[in-house]
C-alpha positions as CSV (number, residue, x, y, z in Angstrom):
1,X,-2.7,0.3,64.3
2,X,-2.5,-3.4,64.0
3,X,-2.4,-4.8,60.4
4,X,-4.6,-8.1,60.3
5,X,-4.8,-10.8,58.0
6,X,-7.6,-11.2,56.0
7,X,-7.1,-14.8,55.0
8,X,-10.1,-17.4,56.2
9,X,-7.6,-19.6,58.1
10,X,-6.9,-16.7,60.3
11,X,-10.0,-15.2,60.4
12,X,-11.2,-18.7,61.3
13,X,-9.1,-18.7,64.3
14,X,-9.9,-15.5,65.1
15,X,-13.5,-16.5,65.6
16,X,-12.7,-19.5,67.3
17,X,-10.7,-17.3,70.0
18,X,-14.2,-15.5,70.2
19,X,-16.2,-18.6,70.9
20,X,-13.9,-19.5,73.2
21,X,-14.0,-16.4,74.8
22,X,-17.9,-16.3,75.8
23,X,-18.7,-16.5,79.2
24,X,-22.2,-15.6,79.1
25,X,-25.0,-16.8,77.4
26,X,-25.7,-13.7,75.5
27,X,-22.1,-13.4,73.9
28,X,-23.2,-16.2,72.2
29,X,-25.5,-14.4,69.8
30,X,-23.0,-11.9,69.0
31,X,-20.8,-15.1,68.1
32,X,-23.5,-16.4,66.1
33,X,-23.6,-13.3,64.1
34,X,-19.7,-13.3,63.6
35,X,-20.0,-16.8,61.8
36,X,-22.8,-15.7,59.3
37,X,-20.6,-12.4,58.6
38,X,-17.8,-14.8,57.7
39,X,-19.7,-16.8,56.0
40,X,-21.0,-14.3,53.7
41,X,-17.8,-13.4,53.0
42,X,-16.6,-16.6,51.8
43,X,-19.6,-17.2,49.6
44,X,-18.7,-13.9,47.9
45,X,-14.9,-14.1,47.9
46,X,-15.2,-17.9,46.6
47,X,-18.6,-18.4,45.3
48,X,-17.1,-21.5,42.9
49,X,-15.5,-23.8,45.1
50,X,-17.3,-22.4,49.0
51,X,-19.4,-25.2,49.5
52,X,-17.3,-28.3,47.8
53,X,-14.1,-26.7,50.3
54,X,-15.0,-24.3,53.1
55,X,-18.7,-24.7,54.3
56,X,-18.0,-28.4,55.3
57,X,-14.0,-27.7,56.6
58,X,-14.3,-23.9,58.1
59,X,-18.1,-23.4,58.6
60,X,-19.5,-26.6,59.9
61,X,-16.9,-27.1,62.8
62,X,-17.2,-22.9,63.7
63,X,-20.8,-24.0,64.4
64,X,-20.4,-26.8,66.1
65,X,-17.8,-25.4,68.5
66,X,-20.5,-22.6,69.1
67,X,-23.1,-25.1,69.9
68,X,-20.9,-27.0,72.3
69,X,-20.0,-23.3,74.0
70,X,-24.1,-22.2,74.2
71,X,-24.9,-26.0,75.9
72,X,-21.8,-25.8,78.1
73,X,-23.0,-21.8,79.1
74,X,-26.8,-23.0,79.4
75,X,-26.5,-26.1,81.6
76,X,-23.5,-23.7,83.8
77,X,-26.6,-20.8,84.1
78,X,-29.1,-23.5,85.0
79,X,-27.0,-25.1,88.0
80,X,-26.5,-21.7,89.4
């Protein structure tokens, strides 16, 4: 079996290859839910420092990418 990393950078770009990886709409819930799980991990892993150094650098931009991905999947659903 494949051994992962566990550190956030690559977890982060693991999720990233997931948003990126949605081509329907409803893949973006599951997404959605991969974030919070991340998140949740970081707030326990590194409660002191998570929202001075990863909620605005690691978080935030996961979001954002999402949100770009859901409009881009929306307004490609609506023209068809």
């Amino acid at each position: 079996m494949e051994n992962r990393s566990t550190h956030y950078g690559d977890v982060a770009k693991w999720v990233e290859k997931v948003i990126d990886s949605c081509e329907k709409y409803e893949q973006i819930f599951g997404a959605k839910m991969l974030i919070r799980n991340f998140e949740k991990q970081l707030r326990r892993k590194y409660h002191e420092k998570y929202w001075i150094e990863h909620h605005y650098s690691i978080i935030l931009p996961l979001e954002s990418k999402l949100s770009y991905k859901r409009d881009e999947l929306l307004k490609k659903q609506l023209e068809s």
